[in-house]
PAPA-610896 format. One record per atom (N, C-alpha, C): x, y, z. Coordinates in steps of 0.05 Angstrom, whole numbers, padded with zeros to 5 digits, always signed. Last residue first. Layout:
N
XYZ ...
***
This chain:
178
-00107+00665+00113 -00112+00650+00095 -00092+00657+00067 -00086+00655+00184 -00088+00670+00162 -00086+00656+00133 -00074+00628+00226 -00102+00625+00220 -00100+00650+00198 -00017+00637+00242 -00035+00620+00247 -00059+00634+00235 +00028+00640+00176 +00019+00658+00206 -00005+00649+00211 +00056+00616+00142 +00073+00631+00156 +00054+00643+00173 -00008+00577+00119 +00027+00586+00114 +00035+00613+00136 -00042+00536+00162 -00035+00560+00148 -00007+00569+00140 -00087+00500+00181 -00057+00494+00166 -00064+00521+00151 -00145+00482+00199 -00123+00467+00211 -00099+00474+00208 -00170+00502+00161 -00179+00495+00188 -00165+00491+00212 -00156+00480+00108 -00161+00516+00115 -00163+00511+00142 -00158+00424+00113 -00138+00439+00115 -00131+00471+00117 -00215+00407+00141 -00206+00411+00119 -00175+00431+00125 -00234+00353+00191 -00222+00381+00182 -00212+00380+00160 -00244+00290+00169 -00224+00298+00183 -00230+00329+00174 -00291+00235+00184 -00284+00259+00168 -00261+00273+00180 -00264+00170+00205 -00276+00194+00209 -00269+00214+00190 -00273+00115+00167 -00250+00134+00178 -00268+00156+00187 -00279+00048+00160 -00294+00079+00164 -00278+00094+00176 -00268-00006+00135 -00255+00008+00158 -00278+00031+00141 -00325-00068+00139 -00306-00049+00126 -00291-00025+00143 -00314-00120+00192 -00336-00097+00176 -00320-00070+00162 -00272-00147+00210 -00303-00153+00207 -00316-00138+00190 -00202-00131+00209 -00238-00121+00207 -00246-00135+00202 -00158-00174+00235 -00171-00160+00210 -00198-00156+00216 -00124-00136+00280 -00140-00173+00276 -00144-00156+00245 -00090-00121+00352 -00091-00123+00315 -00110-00150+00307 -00088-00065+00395 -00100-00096+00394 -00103-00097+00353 -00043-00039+00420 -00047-00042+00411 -00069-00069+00387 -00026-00005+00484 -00035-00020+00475 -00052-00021+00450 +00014+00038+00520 -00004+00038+00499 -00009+00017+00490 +00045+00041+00571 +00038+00055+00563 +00005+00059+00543 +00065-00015+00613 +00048-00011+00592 +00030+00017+00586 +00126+00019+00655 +00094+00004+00647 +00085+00009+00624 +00175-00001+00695 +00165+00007+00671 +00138-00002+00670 +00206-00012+00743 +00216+00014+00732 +00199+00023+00707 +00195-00067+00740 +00178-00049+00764 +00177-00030+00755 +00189-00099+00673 +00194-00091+00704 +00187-00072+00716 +00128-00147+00664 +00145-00113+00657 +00162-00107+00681 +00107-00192+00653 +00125-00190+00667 +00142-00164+00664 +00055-00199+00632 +00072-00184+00617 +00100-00193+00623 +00020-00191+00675 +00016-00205+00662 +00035-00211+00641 +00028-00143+00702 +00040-00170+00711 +00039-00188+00693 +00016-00101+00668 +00057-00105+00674 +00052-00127+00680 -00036-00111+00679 -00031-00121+00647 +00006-00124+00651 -00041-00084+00731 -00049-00116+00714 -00032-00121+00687 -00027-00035+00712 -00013-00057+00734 -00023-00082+00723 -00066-00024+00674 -00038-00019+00667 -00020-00044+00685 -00111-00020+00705 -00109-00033+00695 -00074-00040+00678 -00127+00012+00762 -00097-00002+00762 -00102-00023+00734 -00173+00035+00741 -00168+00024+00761 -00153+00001+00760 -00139+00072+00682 -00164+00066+00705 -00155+00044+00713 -00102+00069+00646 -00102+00089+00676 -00126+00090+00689 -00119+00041+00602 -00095+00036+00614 -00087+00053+00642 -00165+00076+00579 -00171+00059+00594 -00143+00040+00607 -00124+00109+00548 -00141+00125+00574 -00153+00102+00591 -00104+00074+00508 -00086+00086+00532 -00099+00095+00550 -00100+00037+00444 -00120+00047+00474 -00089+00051+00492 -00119+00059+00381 -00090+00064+00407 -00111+00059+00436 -00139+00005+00344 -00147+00030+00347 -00118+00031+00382 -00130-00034+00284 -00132-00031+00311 -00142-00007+00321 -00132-00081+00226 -00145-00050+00234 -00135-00054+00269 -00094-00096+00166 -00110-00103+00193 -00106-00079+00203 -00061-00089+00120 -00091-00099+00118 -00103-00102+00136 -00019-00068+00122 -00014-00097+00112 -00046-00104+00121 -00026-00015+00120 -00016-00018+00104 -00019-00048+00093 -00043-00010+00182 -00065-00011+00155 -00057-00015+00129 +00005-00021+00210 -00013-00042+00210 -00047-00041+00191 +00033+00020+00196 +00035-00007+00182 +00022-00024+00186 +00005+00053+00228 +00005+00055+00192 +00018+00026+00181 +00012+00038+00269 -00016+00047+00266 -00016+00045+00232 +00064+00047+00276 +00061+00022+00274 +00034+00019+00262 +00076+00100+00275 +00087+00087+00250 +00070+00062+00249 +00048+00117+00319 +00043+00125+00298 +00050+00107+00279 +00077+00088+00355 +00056+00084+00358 +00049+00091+00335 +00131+00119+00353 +00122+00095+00348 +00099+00074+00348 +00108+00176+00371 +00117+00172+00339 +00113+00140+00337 +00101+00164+00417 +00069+00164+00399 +00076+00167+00368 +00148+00147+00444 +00122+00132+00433 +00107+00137+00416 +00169+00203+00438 +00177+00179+00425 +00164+00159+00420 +00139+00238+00465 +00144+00239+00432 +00147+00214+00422 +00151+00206+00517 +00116+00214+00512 +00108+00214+00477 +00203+00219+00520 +00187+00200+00518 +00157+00187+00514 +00240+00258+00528 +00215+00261+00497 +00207+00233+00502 +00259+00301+00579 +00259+00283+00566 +00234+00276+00542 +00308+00366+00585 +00278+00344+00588 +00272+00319+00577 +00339+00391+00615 +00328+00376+00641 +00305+00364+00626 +00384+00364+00567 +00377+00392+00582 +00363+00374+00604 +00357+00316+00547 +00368+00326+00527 +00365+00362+00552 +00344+00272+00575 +00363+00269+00555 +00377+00284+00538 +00314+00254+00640 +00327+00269+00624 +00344+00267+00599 +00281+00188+00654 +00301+00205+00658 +00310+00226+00628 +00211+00181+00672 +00232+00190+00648 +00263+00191+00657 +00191+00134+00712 +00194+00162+00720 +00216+00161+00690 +00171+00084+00681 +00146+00105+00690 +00158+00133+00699 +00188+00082+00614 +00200+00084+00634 +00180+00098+00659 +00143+00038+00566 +00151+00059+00577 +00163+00068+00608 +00120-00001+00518 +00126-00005+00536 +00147+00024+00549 +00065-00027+00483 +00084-00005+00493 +00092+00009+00518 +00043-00083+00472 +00042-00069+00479 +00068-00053+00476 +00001-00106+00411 +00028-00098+00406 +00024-00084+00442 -00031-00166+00396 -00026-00145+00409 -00005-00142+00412 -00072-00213+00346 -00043-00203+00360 -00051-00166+00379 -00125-00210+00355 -00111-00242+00349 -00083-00231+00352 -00175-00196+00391 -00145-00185+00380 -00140-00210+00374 -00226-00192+00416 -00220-00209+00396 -00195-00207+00383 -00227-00149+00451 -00238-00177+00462 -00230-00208+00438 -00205-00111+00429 -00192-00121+00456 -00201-00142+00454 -00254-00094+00394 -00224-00095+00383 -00206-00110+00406 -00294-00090+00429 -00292-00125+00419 -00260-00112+00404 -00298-00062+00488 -00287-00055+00457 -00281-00090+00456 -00315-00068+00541 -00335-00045+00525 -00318-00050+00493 -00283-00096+00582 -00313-00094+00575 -00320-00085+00553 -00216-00118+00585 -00234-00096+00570 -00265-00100+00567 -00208-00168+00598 -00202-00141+00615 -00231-00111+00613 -00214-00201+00555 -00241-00200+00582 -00237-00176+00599 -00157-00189+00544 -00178-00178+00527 -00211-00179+00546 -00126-00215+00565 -00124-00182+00572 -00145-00178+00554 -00140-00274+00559 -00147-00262+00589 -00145-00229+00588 -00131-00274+00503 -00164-00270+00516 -00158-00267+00538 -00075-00266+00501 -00098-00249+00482 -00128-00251+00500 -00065-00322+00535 -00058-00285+00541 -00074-00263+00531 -00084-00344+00487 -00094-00348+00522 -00091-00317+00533 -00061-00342+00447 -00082-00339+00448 -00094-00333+00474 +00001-00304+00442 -00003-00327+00456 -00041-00328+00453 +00023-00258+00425 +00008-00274+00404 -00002-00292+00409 +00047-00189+00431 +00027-00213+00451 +00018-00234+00433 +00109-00161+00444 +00087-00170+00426 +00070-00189+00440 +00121-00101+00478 +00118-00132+00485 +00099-00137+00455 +00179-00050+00473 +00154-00074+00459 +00145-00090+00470 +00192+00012+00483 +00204-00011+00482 +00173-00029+00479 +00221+00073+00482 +00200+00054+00474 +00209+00029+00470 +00280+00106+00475 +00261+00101+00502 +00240+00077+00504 +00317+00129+00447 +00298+00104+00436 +00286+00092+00467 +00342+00173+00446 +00343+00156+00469 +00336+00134+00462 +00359+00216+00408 +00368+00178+00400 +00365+00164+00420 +00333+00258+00419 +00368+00246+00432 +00380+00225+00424 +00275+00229+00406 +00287+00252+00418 +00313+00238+00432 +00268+00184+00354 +00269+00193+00385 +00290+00211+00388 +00223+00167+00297 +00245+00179+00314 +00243+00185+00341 +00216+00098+00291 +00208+00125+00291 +00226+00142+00299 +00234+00048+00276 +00250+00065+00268 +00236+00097+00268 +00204+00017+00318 +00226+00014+00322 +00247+00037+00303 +00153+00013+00285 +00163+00031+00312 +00176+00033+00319 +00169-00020+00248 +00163+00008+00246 +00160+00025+00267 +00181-00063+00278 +00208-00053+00263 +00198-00031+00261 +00123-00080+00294 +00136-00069+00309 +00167-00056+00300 +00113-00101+00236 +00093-00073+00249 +00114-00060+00268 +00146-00136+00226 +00146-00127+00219 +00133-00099+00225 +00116-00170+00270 +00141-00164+00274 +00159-00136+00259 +00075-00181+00257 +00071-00171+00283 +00107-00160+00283 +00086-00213+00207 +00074-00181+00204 +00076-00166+00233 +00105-00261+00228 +00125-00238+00214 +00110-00213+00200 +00060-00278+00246 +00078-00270+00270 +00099-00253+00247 -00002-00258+00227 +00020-00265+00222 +00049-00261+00240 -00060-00269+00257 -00047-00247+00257 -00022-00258+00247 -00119-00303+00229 -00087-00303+00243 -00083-00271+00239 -00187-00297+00245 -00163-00299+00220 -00137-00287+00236 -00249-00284+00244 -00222-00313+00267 -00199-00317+00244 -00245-00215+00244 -00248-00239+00236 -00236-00257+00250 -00257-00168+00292 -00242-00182+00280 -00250-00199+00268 -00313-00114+00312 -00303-00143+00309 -00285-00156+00297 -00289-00048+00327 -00304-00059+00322 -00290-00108+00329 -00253-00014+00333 -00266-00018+00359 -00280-00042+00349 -00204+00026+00301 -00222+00003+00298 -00234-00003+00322 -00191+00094+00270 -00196+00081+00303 -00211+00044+00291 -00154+00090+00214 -00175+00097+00232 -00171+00082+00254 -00117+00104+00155 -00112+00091+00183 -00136+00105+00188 -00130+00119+00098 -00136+00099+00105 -00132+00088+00134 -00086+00154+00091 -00114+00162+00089 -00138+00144+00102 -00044+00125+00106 -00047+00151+00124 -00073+00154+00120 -00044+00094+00059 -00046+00082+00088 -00047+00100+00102 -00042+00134+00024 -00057+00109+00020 -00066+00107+00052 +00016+00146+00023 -00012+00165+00027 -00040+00149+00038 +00039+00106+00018 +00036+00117+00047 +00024+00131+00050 +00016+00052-00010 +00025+00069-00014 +00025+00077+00004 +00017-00023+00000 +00000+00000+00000 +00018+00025+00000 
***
């Protein structure tokens, strides 16, 4: 797929997976793309758990009540993050950047090679679910599952949300001037 293509084409998935494999050398491949986002300092801060074990897939997926994307993942990518940052560049650190660039990349390669996910993180800070999922994981103490990525192939065609039109959003040399 082209990268326009696949940029135009990434969306949120929530929806149902098919009972169709996740490829362990696409899970792998997804994750190389996060692996070459960029990081502030060259820290490369972000770090991976891939999940493909079926069992594992359904016990963190019953986690989740409300999104069959969780409940039916046939692979999951988590992301993996230092809970206190250390400094890299002055007194700051880009680990927050650095994920979500790798998060980003992976989001695109995982529409590129035909399967949908959506970023869950806000339900990863309710009631200690994050902790659960480190144990499950074996994360060490110093780190937690930031972002979780649940992958399968759609059930039901992808739908992207409308996005703002670029007058809206993007102006040359001075904000909101046309």
């Amino acid at each position: 797929m082209e990268l326009f293509e696949a940029i135009k084409g990434r969306h949120s998935y929530r929806g149902a997976f098919k009972d169709q494999e996740v490829r362990r050398e696409h899970l792998k491949l997804i994750v190389e793309a996060g692996l070459l986002a960029p990081s502030g300092a060259n820290a490369q801060t972000t770090s991976f758990v891939i999940v493909d074990n079926p069992e594992l897939l359904a016990t963190i997926g019953k986690m989740h009540k409300s999104n069959q994307a969780m409940q039916q993942a046939k692979g999951m990518i988590a992301c993996i993050a230092d809970k206190e940052p250390l400094p890299v560049y002055e007194n700051f650190h880009f680990q927050t950047e650095d994920l979500a660039a790798a998060v980003q990349n992976m989001l695109l390669a995982i529409t590129a090679l035909g399967y949908a996910s959506v970023w869950i993180d806000g339900w990863l800070r309710l009631e200690g679910q994050a902790e659960r999922i480190n144990h499950l994981l074996q994360v060490p103490p110093a780190k937690t599952v930031r972002v979780l990525l649940p992958i399968g192939v759609p059930l039901e065609p992808p739908t992207a949300k409308e996005k703002k039109g670029f007058s809206e959003r993007a102006w040359f040399n001075r904000y909101g001037e046309a």
